[in-house]
C-alpha positions as MATLAB code, in Angstrom:
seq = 'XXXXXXXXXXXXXXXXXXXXXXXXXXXXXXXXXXXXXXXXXXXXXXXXXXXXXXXXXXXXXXXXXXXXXXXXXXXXXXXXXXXXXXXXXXXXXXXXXXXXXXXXXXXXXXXXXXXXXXXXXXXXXXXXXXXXXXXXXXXXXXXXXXXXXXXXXXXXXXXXXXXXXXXXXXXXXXXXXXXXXXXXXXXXXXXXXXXXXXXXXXXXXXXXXXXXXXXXXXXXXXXXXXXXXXXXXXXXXXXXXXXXXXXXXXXXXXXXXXXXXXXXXXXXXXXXXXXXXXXXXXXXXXXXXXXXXXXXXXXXXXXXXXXXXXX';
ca = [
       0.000    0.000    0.000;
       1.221    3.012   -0.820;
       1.672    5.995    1.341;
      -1.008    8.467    2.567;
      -0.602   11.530    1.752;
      -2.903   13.278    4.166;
      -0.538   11.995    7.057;
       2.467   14.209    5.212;
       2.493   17.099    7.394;
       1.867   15.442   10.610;
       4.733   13.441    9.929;
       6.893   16.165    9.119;
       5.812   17.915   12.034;
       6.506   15.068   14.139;
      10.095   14.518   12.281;
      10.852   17.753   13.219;
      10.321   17.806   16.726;
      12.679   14.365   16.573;
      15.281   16.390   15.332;
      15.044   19.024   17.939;
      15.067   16.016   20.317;
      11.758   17.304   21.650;
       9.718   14.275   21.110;
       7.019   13.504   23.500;
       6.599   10.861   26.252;
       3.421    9.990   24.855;
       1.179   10.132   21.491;
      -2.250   10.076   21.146;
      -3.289    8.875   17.524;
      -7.168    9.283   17.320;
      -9.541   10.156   14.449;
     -11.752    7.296   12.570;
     -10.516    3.708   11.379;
      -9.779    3.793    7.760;
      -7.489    6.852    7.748;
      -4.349    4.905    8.278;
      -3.468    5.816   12.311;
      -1.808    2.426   13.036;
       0.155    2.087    9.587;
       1.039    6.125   10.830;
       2.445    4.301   14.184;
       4.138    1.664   12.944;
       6.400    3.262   10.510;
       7.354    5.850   13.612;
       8.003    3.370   15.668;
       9.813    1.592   13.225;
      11.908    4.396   12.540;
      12.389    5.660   16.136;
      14.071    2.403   16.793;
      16.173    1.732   13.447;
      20.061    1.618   13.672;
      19.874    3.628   10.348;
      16.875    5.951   10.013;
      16.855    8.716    7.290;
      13.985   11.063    7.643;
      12.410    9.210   10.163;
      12.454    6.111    8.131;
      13.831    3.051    9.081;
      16.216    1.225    6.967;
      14.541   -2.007    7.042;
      17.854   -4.498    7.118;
      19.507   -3.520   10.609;
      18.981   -5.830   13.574;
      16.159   -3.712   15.184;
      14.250   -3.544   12.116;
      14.379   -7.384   11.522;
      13.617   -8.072   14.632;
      10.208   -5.655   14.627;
       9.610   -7.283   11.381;
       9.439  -10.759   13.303;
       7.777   -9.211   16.373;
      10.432   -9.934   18.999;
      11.913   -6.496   19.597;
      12.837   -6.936   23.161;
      12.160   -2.951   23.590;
       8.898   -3.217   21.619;
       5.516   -4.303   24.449;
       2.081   -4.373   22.162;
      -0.743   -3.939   24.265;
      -3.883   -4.934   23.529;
      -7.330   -6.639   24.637;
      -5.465  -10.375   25.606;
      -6.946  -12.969   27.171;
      -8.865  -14.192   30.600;
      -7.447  -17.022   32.359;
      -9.678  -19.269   30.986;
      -8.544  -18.559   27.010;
     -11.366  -16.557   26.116;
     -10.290  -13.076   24.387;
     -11.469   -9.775   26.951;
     -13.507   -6.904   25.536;
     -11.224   -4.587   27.269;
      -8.307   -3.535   28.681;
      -7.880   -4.226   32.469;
      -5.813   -2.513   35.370;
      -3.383   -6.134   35.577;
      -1.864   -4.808   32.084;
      -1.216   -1.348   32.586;
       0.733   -2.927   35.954;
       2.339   -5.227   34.175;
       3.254   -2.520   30.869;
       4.301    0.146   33.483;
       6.801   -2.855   35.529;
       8.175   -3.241   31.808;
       8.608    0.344   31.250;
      10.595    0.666   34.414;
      13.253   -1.488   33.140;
      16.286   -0.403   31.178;
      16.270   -0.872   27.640;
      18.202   -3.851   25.628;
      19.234   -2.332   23.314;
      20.169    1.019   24.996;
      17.818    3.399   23.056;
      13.682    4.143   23.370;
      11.499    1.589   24.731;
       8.153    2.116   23.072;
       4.841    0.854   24.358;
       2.118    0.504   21.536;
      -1.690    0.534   23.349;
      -4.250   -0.328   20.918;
      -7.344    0.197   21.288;
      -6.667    2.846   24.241;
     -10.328    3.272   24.234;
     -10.682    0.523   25.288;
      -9.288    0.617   28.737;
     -11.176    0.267   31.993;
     -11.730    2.639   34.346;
      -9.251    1.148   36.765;
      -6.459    0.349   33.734;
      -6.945    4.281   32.570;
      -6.200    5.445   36.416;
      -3.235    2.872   36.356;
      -2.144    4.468   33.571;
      -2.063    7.981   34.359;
       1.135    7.469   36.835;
       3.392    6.324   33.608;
       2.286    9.206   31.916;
       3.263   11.743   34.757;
       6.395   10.031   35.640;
       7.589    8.896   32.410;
      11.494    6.813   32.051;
      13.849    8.461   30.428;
      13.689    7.101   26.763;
      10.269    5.806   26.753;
       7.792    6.681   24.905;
       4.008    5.789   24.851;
       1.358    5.374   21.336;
      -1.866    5.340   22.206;
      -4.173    4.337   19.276;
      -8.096    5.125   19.329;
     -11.033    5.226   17.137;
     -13.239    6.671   19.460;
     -11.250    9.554   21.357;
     -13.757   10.425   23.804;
     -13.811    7.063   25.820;
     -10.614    8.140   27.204;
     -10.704   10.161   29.967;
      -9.472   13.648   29.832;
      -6.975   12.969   32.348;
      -5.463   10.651   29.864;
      -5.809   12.854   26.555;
      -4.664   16.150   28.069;
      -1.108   14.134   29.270;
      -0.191   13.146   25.443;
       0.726   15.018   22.342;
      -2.811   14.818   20.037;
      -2.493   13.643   16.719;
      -5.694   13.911   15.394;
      -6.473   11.839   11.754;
      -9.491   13.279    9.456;
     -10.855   13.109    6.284;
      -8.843   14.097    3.731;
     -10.144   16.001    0.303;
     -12.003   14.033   -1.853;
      -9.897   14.901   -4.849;
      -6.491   13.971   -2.774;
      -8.924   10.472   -1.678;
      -9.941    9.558   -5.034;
      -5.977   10.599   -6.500;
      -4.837    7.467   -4.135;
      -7.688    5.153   -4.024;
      -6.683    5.047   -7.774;
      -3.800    4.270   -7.427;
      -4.669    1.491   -5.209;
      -6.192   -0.010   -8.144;
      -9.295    0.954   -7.440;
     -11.735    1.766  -10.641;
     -14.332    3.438   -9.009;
     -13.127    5.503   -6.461;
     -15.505    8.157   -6.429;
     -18.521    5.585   -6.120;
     -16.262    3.951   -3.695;
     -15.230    7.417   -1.364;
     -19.423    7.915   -1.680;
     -20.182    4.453    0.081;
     -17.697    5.043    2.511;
     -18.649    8.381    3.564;
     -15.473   10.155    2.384;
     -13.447    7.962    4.430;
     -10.485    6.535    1.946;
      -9.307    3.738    3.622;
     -12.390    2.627    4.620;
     -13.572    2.800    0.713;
     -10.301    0.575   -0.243;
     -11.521   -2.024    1.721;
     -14.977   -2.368    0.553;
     -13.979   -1.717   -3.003;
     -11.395   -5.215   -2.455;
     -14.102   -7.205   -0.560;
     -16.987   -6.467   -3.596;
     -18.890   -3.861   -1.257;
     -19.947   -1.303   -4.359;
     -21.958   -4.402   -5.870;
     -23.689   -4.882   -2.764;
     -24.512   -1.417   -2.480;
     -25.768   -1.229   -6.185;
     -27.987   -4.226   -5.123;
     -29.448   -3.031   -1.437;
     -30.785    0.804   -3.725;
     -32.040   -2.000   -6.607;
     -33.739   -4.113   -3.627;
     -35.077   -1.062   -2.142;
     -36.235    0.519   -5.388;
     -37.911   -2.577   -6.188;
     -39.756   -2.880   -2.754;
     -41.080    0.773   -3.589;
     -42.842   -0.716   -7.023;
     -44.088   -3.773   -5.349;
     -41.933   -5.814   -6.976;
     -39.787   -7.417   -3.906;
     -40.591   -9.427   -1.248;
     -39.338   -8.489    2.309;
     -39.014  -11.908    3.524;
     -36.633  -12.830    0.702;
     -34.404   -9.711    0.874;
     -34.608  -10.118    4.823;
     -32.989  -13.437    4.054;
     -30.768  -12.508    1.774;
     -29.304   -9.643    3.775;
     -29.412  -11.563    6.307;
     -26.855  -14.184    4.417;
     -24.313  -11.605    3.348;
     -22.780   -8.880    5.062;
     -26.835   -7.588    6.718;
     -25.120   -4.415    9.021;
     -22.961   -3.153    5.854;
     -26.311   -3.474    4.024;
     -28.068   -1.575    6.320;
     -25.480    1.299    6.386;
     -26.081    1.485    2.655;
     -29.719    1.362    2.880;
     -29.303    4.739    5.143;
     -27.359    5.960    2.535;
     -29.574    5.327   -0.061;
     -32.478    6.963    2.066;
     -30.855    9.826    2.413;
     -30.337   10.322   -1.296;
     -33.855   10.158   -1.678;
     -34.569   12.496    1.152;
     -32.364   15.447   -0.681;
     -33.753   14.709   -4.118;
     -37.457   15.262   -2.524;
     -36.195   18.086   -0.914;
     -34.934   19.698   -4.067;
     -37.190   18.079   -6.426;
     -35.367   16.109   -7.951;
     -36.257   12.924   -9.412;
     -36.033   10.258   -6.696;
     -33.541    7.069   -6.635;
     -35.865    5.063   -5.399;
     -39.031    5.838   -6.341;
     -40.575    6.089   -2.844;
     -43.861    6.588   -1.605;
     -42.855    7.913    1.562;
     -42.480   11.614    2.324;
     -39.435   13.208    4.383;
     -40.304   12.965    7.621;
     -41.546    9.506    6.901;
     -38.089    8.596    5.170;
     -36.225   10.020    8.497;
     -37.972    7.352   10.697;
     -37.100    4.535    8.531;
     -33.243    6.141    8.022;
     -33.184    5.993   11.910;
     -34.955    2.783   11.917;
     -32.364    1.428    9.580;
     -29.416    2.391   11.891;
     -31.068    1.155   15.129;
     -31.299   -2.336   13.530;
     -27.855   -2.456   12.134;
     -27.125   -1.959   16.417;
     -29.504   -4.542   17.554;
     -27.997   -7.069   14.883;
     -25.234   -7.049   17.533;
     -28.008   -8.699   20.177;
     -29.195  -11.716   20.864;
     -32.980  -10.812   18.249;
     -33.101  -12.377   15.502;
     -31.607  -10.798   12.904;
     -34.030  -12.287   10.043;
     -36.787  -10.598   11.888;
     -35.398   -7.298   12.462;
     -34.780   -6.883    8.817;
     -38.239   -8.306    8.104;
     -39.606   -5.310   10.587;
     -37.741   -2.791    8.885;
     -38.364   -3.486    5.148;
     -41.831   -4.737    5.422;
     -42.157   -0.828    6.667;
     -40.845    0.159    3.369;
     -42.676    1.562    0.563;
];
């Protein structure tokens, strides 16, 4: 994958502060998935540690860098959700970690340089693992230095985002987007930055996994439904079968196309009977049952509710 250029002048600001020798204890790389945070943290941290960095970037052949590549870098500690005693993965990050990271930390480094501690998700820590956490950050080694990694920056506490240098990843312009989704190989990258919401990463990844077809076929089911041509219980199924949330979230999208071209006039998508305000309750209907997909209903059903509404 080639590089992204919206993360340029972070990186150069963060380059620069390397030079000055001015580089934080901790960073703080937050903004949505898709936008390339983590492949922005691993090629600092690759660099930070290389016997031979240029520019920040690591050489790729010297022992450090091997040994990142093979994910035994003695001064390298990836923290993430793990597992309980009993095997089974945790859905978050407890206070035992953060002890155990911060006992790590404390020790001198092998190889005599930065040990760096990569936390991912940090939204994802506990109360108690958070607390835990804010003594490393306000009595940081020598030499250490801390990435935190989050998709959703406001689960941290402030305690914890006001004690590390922000990075903060957003959308970049659609034109510089589209300029390098193609040349990812992608062939329809404005259709593909549309689905996605202008996110570009996030558009790679459903234009490789065949997402634009299924969004093609969710407005051609729901245009259908609108003549009285479909049948809810089969689309239900069929959604249900293959990929039903990412459906959804292009069913939204579709519904909100046809909410601005009633709005202006326009000649509908869909061809829907509904009006606007009845189009906003099935928009918000449509979100609220890509959520309860994630329950223990019945998925079949909840799509049967929803598009058996639709008209």
């Amino acid at each position: 994958m080639s590089a992204m250029p919206w993360h340029a002048a972070d990186w150069a600001r963060l380059q620069a502060r390397r030079e000055r020798d001015a580089l934080p204890h901790a960073l703080l790389l937050c903004g949505p998935a898709g936008l390339g945070k983590r492949a922005f943290a691993r090629r600092f941290v690759r660099g930070l540690l290389c016997g031979r960095a240029q520019g920040g970037e690591a050489c790729g052949q010297c022992r450090s860098c091997l040994l990142l590549e093979a994910g035994t870098h003695p001064d390298v500690v990836m923290l993430g959700f793990g597992l309980r005693k009993d095997g089974t993965p945790r859905t978050e990050i407890v206070v035992e970690q953060i002890r155990d990271l911060s006992a790590r930390l404390a020790m001198s480094s092998q190889f005599g340089g930065w040990q760096v501690a990569l936390i991912d998700p940090a939204d994802a820590m506990n109360a108690a693992a958070a607390n835990a956490l804010l003594k490393t950050l306000e009595e940081p080694s020598a030499r250490t230095m801390l990435v935190l990694l989050a998709d959703a920056t406001w689960r941290l506490p402030q305690t914890i985002r006001s004690r590390c240098q922000r990075i903060e990843f957003n959308l970049p312009p659609p034109a510089e987007a589209q300029a390098w989704l193609q040349g990812q190989g992608v062939a329809q990258p404005q259709q593909a930055l549309e689905a996605a919401l202008g996110n570009p990463g996030l558009a790679l990844a459903w234009a490789q996994e065949g997402a634009l077809e299924r969004r093609v076929e969710v407005r051609r089911d729901l245009a259908a439904l609108a003549a009285g041509r479909g049948q809810a219980a089969e689309m239900a199924r069929r959604w249900l079968d293959d990929e039903a949330a990412q459906r959804l979230w292009f069913a939204a999208q579709a519904v909100a196309d046809e909410r601005r071209a009633q709005a202006v006039q326009a000649t509908p998508p869909l061809a829907s009977s509904m009006d606007g305000e009845a189009l906003a309750h099935w928009y918000d209907a449509a979100n609220r049952t890509r959520d309860a997909l994630r329950g223990p209903l019945r998925g079949d059903l909840l799509l049967l509710e929803l598009l058996a509404q639709w008209r």
